[in-house]
C-alpha positions as CSV (number, residue, x, y, z in Angstrom):
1,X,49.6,108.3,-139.0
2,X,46.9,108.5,-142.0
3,X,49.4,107.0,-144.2
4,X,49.9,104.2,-141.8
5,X,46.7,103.5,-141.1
6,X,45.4,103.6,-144.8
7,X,48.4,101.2,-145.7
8,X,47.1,99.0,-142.9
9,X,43.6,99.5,-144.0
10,X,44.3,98.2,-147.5
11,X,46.5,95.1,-146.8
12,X,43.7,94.4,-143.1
13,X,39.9,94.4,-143.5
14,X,39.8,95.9,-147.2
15,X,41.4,93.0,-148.6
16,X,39.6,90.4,-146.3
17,X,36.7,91.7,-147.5
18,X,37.4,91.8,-151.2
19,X,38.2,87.5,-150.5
20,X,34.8,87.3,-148.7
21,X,33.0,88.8,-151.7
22,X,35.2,86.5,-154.6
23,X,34.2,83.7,-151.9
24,X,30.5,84.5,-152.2
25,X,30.3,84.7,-155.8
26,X,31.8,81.0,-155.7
27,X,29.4,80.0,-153.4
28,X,26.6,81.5,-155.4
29,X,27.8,79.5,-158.4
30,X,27.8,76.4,-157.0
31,X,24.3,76.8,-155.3
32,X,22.5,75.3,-158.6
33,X,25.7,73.2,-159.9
34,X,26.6,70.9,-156.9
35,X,24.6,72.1,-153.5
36,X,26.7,69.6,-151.3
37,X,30.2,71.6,-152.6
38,X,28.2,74.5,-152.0
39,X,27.9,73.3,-148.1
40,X,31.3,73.2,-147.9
41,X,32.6,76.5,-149.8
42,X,29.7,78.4,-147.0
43,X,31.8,76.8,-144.1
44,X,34.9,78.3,-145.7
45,X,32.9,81.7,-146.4
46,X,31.7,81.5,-142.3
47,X,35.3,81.2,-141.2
48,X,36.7,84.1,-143.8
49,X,34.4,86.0,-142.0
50,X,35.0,85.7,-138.6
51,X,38.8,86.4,-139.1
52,X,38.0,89.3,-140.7
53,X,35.9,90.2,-137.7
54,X,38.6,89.6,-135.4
55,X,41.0,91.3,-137.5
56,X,39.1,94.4,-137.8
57,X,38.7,94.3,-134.0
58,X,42.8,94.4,-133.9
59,X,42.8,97.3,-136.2
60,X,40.2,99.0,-134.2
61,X,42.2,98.6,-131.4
62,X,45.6,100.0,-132.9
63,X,44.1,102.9,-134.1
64,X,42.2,103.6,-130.9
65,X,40.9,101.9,-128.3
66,X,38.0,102.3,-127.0
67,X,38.2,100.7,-123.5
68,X,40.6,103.3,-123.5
69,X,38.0,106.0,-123.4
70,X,35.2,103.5,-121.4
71,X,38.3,102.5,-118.6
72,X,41.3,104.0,-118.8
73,X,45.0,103.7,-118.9
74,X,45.5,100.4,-116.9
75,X,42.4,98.1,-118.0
76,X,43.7,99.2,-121.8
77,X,47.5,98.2,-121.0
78,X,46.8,95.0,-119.8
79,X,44.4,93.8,-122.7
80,X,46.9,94.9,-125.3
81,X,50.2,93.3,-123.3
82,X,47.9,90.1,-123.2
83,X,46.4,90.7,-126.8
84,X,49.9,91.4,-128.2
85,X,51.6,88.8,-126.6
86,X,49.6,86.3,-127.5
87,X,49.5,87.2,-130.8
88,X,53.3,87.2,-131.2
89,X,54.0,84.0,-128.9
90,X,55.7,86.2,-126.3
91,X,55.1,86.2,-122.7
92,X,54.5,89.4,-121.4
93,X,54.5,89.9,-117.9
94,X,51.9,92.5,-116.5
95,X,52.4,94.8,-113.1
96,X,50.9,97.9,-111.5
97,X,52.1,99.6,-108.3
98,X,50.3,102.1,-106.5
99,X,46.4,103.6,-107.0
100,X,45.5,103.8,-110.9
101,X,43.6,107.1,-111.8
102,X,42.1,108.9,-115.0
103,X,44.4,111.0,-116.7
104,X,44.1,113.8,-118.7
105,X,42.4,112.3,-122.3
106,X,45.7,113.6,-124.6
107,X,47.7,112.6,-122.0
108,X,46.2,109.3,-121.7
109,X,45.5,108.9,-125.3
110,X,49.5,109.5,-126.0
111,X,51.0,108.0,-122.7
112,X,49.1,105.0,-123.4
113,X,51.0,104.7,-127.2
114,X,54.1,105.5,-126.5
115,X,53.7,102.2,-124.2
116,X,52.2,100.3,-126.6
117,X,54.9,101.0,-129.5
118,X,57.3,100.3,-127.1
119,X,55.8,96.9,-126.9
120,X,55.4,96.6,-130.8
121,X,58.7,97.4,-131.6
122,X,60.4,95.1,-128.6
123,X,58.1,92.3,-130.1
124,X,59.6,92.7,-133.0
125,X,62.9,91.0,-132.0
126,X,60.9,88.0,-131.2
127,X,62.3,88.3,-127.3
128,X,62.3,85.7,-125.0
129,X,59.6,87.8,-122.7
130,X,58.6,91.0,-121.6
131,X,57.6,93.1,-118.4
132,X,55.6,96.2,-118.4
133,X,55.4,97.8,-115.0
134,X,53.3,100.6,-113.6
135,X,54.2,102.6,-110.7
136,X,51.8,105.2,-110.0
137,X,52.5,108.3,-107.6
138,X,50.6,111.1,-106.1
139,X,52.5,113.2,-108.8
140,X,53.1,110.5,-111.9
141,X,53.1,107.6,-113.1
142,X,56.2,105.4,-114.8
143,X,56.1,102.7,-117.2
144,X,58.4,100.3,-117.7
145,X,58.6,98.0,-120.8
146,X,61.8,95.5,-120.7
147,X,62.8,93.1,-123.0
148,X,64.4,89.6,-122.4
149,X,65.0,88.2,-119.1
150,X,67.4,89.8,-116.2
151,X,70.3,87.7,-117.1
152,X,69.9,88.3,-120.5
153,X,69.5,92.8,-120.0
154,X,72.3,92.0,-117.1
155,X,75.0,90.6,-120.0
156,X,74.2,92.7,-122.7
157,X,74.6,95.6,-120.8
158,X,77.4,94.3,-118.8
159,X,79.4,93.4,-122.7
160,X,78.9,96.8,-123.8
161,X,80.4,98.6,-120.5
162,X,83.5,96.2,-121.5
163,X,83.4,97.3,-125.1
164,X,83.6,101.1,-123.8
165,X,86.6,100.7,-121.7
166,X,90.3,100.5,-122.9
167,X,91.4,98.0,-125.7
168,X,92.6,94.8,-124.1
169,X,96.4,94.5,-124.5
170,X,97.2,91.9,-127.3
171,X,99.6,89.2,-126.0
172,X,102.9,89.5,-126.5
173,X,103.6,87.0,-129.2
174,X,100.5,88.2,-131.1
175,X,100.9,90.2,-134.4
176,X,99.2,93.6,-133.9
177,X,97.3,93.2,-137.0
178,X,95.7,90.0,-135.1
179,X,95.0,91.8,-132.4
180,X,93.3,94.2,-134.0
181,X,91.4,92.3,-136.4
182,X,89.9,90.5,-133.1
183,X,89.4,93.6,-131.4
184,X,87.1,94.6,-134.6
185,X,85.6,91.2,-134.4
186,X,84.2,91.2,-131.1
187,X,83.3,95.1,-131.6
188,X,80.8,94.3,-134.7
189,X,79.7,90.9,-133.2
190,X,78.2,93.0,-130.0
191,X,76.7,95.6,-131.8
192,X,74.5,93.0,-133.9
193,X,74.2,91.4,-130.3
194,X,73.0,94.7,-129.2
195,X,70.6,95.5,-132.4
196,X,69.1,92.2,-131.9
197,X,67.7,93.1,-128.4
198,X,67.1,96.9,-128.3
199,X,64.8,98.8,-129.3
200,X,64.6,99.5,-133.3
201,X,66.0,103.1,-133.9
202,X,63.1,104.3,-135.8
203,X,60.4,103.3,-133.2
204,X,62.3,105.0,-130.4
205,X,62.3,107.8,-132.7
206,X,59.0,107.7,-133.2
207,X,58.5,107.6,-129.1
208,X,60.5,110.6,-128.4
209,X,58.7,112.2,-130.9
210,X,55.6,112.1,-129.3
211,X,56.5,112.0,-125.7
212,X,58.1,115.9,-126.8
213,X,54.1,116.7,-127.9
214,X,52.8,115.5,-124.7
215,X,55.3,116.6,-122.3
216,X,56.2,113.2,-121.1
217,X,59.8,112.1,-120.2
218,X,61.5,109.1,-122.4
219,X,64.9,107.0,-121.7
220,X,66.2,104.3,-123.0
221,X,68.7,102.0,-120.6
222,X,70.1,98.5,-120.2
223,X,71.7,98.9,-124.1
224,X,68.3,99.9,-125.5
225,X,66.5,96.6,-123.8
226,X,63.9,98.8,-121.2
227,X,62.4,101.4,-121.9
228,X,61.0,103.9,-119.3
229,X,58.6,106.6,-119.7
230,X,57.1,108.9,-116.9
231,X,53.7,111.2,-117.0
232,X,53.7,114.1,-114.2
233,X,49.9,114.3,-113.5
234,X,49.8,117.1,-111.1
Protein backbone atom coordinates (compact mmCIF):
# COMPACT_ATOMS: atom_id res chain seq x y z
CA UNK A 1 0.00 0.00 0.00
CA UNK A 2 3.02 2.62 0.61
CA UNK A 3 4.42 1.61 -2.60
CA UNK A 4 1.15 2.31 -4.26
CA UNK A 5 0.43 5.24 -2.87
CA UNK A 6 3.93 6.81 -3.30
CA UNK A 7 3.79 5.67 -7.15
CA UNK A 8 0.43 7.52 -7.19
CA UNK A 9 1.82 10.33 -5.31
CA UNK A 10 4.56 11.00 -7.83
CA UNK A 11 2.70 10.64 -11.19
CA UNK A 12 -0.86 12.81 -9.05
CA UNK A 13 -0.22 16.08 -7.14
CA UNK A 14 3.79 15.90 -7.12
CA UNK A 15 3.94 16.30 -10.69
CA UNK A 16 0.99 18.79 -10.98
CA UNK A 17 2.71 20.72 -8.79
CA UNK A 18 6.19 20.67 -10.39
CA UNK A 19 3.97 22.10 -13.91
CA UNK A 20 2.43 24.75 -11.65
CA UNK A 21 5.80 25.95 -10.56
CA UNK A 22 7.55 25.73 -14.39
CA UNK A 23 4.06 27.60 -15.20
CA UNK A 24 4.91 30.43 -12.71
CA UNK A 25 8.31 30.93 -13.66
CA UNK A 26 6.80 31.62 -17.30
CA UNK A 27 4.49 33.81 -15.96
CA UNK A 28 7.01 35.67 -14.00
CA UNK A 29 9.06 36.14 -17.20
CA UNK A 30 6.62 37.50 -19.15
CA UNK A 31 5.41 40.07 -16.40
CA UNK A 32 7.96 42.85 -17.68
CA UNK A 33 8.31 41.35 -21.49
CA UNK A 34 4.60 41.34 -22.69
CA UNK A 35 2.02 41.96 -19.58
CA UNK A 36 -1.04 41.19 -21.99
CA UNK A 37 0.68 37.34 -22.76
CA UNK A 38 1.24 37.43 -19.21
CA UNK A 39 -2.79 37.70 -18.66
CA UNK A 40 -3.23 34.93 -20.46
CA UNK A 41 -0.35 32.38 -19.18
CA UNK A 42 -2.11 33.45 -15.32
CA UNK A 43 -5.50 32.10 -16.71
CA UNK A 44 -3.60 28.91 -17.70
CA UNK A 45 -1.69 28.93 -14.22
CA UNK A 46 -5.46 29.45 -12.43
CA UNK A 47 -6.83 26.43 -14.22
CA UNK A 48 -3.49 24.07 -13.54
CA UNK A 49 -4.33 24.78 -10.24
CA UNK A 50 -7.64 23.97 -9.64
CA UNK A 51 -7.13 20.41 -11.29
CA UNK A 52 -4.55 19.91 -9.20
CA UNK A 53 -6.87 20.74 -6.34
CA UNK A 54 -9.45 18.41 -7.48
CA UNK A 55 -6.96 15.84 -8.13
CA UNK A 56 -5.52 15.91 -4.78
CA UNK A 57 -9.04 15.76 -3.42
CA UNK A 58 -9.32 12.20 -5.45
CA UNK A 59 -6.16 11.03 -4.06
CA UNK A 60 -7.27 12.05 -0.64
CA UNK A 61 -10.10 10.18 -1.03
CA UNK A 62 -8.41 6.84 -2.33
CA UNK A 63 -6.22 6.72 0.31
CA UNK A 64 -8.84 7.54 3.00
CA UNK A 65 -11.83 9.11 3.17
CA UNK A 66 -12.66 11.14 5.53
CA UNK A 67 -16.53 11.32 5.27
CA UNK A 68 -15.76 7.94 6.00
CA UNK A 69 -14.76 8.70 9.55
CA UNK A 70 -17.27 12.08 9.77
CA UNK A 71 -20.40 9.57 8.28
CA UNK A 72 -19.89 6.29 7.73
CA UNK A 73 -20.13 3.37 5.52
CA UNK A 74 -23.24 4.30 3.30
CA UNK A 75 -22.78 8.28 2.88
CA UNK A 76 -19.00 7.17 1.71
CA UNK A 77 -20.25 4.37 -0.79
CA UNK A 78 -22.56 6.48 -2.51
CA UNK A 79 -20.10 9.51 -3.18
CA UNK A 80 -17.47 7.18 -4.49
CA UNK A 81 -20.05 4.97 -6.83
CA UNK A 82 -21.13 8.59 -8.02
CA UNK A 83 -17.54 10.02 -7.97
CA UNK A 84 -16.17 6.92 -9.73
CA UNK A 85 -18.70 6.56 -12.18
CA UNK A 86 -18.58 9.74 -13.36
CA UNK A 87 -15.15 9.85 -13.63
CA UNK A 88 -15.04 6.68 -15.85
CA UNK A 89 -18.39 7.42 -17.94
CA UNK A 90 -20.04 4.43 -16.25
CA UNK A 91 -23.38 4.42 -14.76
CA UNK A 92 -23.47 3.06 -11.55
CA UNK A 93 -26.58 2.33 -9.98
CA UNK A 94 -26.74 2.90 -6.09
CA UNK A 95 -29.13 0.84 -3.38
CA UNK A 96 -29.42 0.26 0.24
CA UNK A 97 -31.88 -2.06 2.02
CA UNK A 98 -32.54 -2.14 5.55
CA UNK A 99 -31.36 0.43 8.61
CA UNK A 100 -27.61 1.67 8.02
CA UNK A 101 -25.47 1.74 11.26
CA UNK A 102 -21.76 2.52 12.43
CA UNK A 103 -19.54 -0.29 12.24
CA UNK A 104 -16.65 -1.11 13.90
CA UNK A 105 -13.70 1.59 12.52
CA UNK A 106 -11.27 -1.58 10.94
CA UNK A 107 -14.21 -3.05 9.97
CA UNK A 108 -15.55 -0.16 8.31
CA UNK A 109 -12.34 1.12 7.16
CA UNK A 110 -11.70 -2.46 5.26
CA UNK A 111 -15.38 -3.45 4.40
CA UNK A 112 -15.68 -0.18 2.84
CA UNK A 113 -12.38 -1.05 0.33
CA UNK A 114 -12.90 -4.20 -0.46
CA UNK A 115 -16.20 -2.50 -2.03
CA UNK A 116 -14.60 0.15 -3.52
CA UNK A 117 -11.77 -2.06 -5.44
CA UNK A 118 -14.38 -4.03 -6.42
CA UNK A 119 -15.74 -1.11 -8.23
CA UNK A 120 -12.12 0.00 -9.50
CA UNK A 121 -11.28 -3.08 -10.92
CA UNK A 122 -15.05 -3.79 -12.61
CA UNK A 123 -14.54 -0.20 -14.06
CA UNK A 124 -11.76 -1.22 -15.46
CA UNK A 125 -13.47 -3.26 -18.22
CA UNK A 126 -15.18 -0.19 -19.22
CA UNK A 127 -18.76 -2.08 -18.47
CA UNK A 128 -21.90 -1.03 -19.75
CA UNK A 129 -23.10 -0.24 -15.91
CA UNK A 130 -22.88 -1.19 -12.52
CA UNK A 131 -25.11 -1.87 -9.32
CA UNK A 132 -23.90 -1.76 -5.81
CA UNK A 133 -26.49 -2.99 -3.30
CA UNK A 134 -26.62 -2.83 0.42
CA UNK A 135 -28.65 -5.00 2.45
CA UNK A 136 -28.25 -4.46 6.04
CA UNK A 137 -29.46 -7.02 8.87
CA UNK A 138 -29.73 -7.12 12.54
CA UNK A 139 -26.58 -9.39 12.19
CA UNK A 140 -24.74 -8.03 8.80
CA UNK A 141 -24.59 -6.35 6.11
CA UNK A 142 -23.96 -7.64 2.20
CA UNK A 143 -22.66 -5.77 -0.64
CA UNK A 144 -23.22 -6.40 -3.93
CA UNK A 145 -21.16 -4.95 -6.85
CA UNK A 146 -22.36 -6.40 -10.40
CA UNK A 147 -21.07 -5.61 -13.59
CA UNK A 148 -22.98 -5.22 -17.02
CA UNK A 149 -26.62 -5.51 -17.29
CA UNK A 150 -28.90 -8.83 -16.35
CA UNK A 151 -28.99 -10.06 -19.82
CA UNK A 152 -25.59 -9.46 -20.26
CA UNK A 153 -24.38 -11.54 -16.48
CA UNK A 154 -27.52 -13.92 -17.64
CA UNK A 155 -25.55 -14.99 -21.06
CA UNK A 156 -22.20 -15.10 -19.86
CA UNK A 157 -22.96 -17.12 -17.22
CA UNK A 158 -25.37 -19.19 -19.07
CA UNK A 159 -22.26 -19.78 -22.08
CA UNK A 160 -20.00 -20.92 -19.57
CA UNK A 161 -22.51 -23.63 -17.90
CA UNK A 162 -22.61 -24.85 -21.74
CA UNK A 163 -18.84 -24.81 -22.03
CA UNK A 164 -18.67 -27.16 -18.77
CA UNK A 165 -20.93 -29.83 -19.95
CA UNK A 166 -20.08 -32.68 -22.52
CA UNK A 167 -18.50 -31.85 -25.96
CA UNK A 168 -21.17 -31.51 -28.55
CA UNK A 169 -21.13 -34.45 -30.90
CA UNK A 170 -19.46 -33.41 -34.33
CA UNK A 171 -21.81 -34.16 -37.27
CA UNK A 172 -21.40 -37.05 -38.98
CA UNK A 173 -19.88 -35.90 -42.19
CA UNK A 174 -17.42 -33.67 -40.24
CA UNK A 175 -13.71 -34.59 -39.93
CA UNK A 176 -12.81 -34.92 -36.26
CA UNK A 177 -10.00 -32.70 -36.64
CA UNK A 178 -12.85 -30.00 -37.56
CA UNK A 179 -14.65 -30.69 -34.88
CA UNK A 180 -12.24 -30.32 -32.69
CA UNK A 181 -10.58 -27.31 -33.90
CA UNK A 182 -14.18 -25.66 -33.45
CA UNK A 183 -14.59 -27.03 -30.19
CA UNK A 184 -11.18 -25.16 -29.22
CA UNK A 185 -12.43 -22.18 -31.06
CA UNK A 186 -15.49 -21.43 -29.18
CA UNK A 187 -13.52 -22.65 -25.81
CA UNK A 188 -10.76 -19.72 -26.19
CA UNK A 189 -13.36 -17.17 -27.70
CA UNK A 190 -15.53 -17.53 -24.20
CA UNK A 191 -12.84 -17.30 -22.01
CA UNK A 192 -11.69 -13.89 -23.51
CA UNK A 193 -15.60 -13.33 -23.39
CA UNK A 194 -15.31 -14.14 -19.88
CA UNK A 195 -11.94 -12.03 -18.99
CA UNK A 196 -13.51 -9.17 -20.65
CA UNK A 197 -16.38 -8.94 -17.94
CA UNK A 198 -15.02 -10.39 -14.65
CA UNK A 199 -13.27 -9.35 -12.30
CA UNK A 200 -9.30 -8.88 -13.01
CA UNK A 201 -7.60 -11.86 -11.16
CA UNK A 202 -5.17 -9.76 -9.29
CA UNK A 203 -7.85 -7.36 -7.77
CA UNK A 204 -9.97 -10.28 -6.56
CA UNK A 205 -6.76 -11.38 -5.07
CA UNK A 206 -6.13 -8.48 -3.57
CA UNK A 207 -10.00 -8.56 -2.00
CA UNK A 208 -9.63 -11.96 -0.54
CA UNK A 209 -6.72 -10.87 0.84
CA UNK A 210 -8.07 -8.48 2.94
CA UNK A 211 -11.45 -9.62 3.54
CA UNK A 212 -9.18 -12.83 5.39
CA UNK A 213 -7.60 -9.80 7.81
CA UNK A 214 -10.92 -8.49 8.63
CA UNK A 215 -12.94 -11.57 8.95
CA UNK A 216 -15.34 -10.74 6.19
CA UNK A 217 -16.70 -13.29 3.76
CA UNK A 218 -15.87 -12.82 -0.24
CA UNK A 219 -17.46 -14.77 -3.50
CA UNK A 220 -17.27 -14.25 -6.66
CA UNK A 221 -20.47 -15.50 -9.01
CA UNK A 222 -22.20 -15.02 -12.35
CA UNK A 223 -18.54 -15.96 -14.17
CA UNK A 224 -16.63 -13.40 -12.03
CA UNK A 225 -19.34 -10.44 -13.10
CA UNK A 226 -20.80 -9.75 -9.15
CA UNK A 227 -19.18 -9.71 -6.52
CA UNK A 228 -20.60 -10.27 -3.00
CA UNK A 229 -19.13 -9.51 0.21
CA UNK A 230 -20.77 -9.86 3.78
CA UNK A 231 -19.69 -8.17 7.31
CA UNK A 232 -21.24 -10.09 10.53
CA UNK A 233 -21.63 -7.06 12.98
CA UNK A 234 -22.86 -8.80 15.89
Amino acid sequence: MRRDIARQMHDGPAQSLTNIALQAEIVQRLLDRDPQMARAEVEALRRMVQRALDATKSFIFDVRPMVLDDLGLLPTLRRAATDRGKRAGVPIEFESRGADRRLPPDLESGFFRIIDDALVGFLSLHPSQLDLHLEWSERDVRATVRSGGADERASLTRANAEAGGPEPVAEPDMPPALAQMIHEQRADDLQARTDAHALPPERWQEIQARAETIGVSVELVDAGQTMEATAHTS
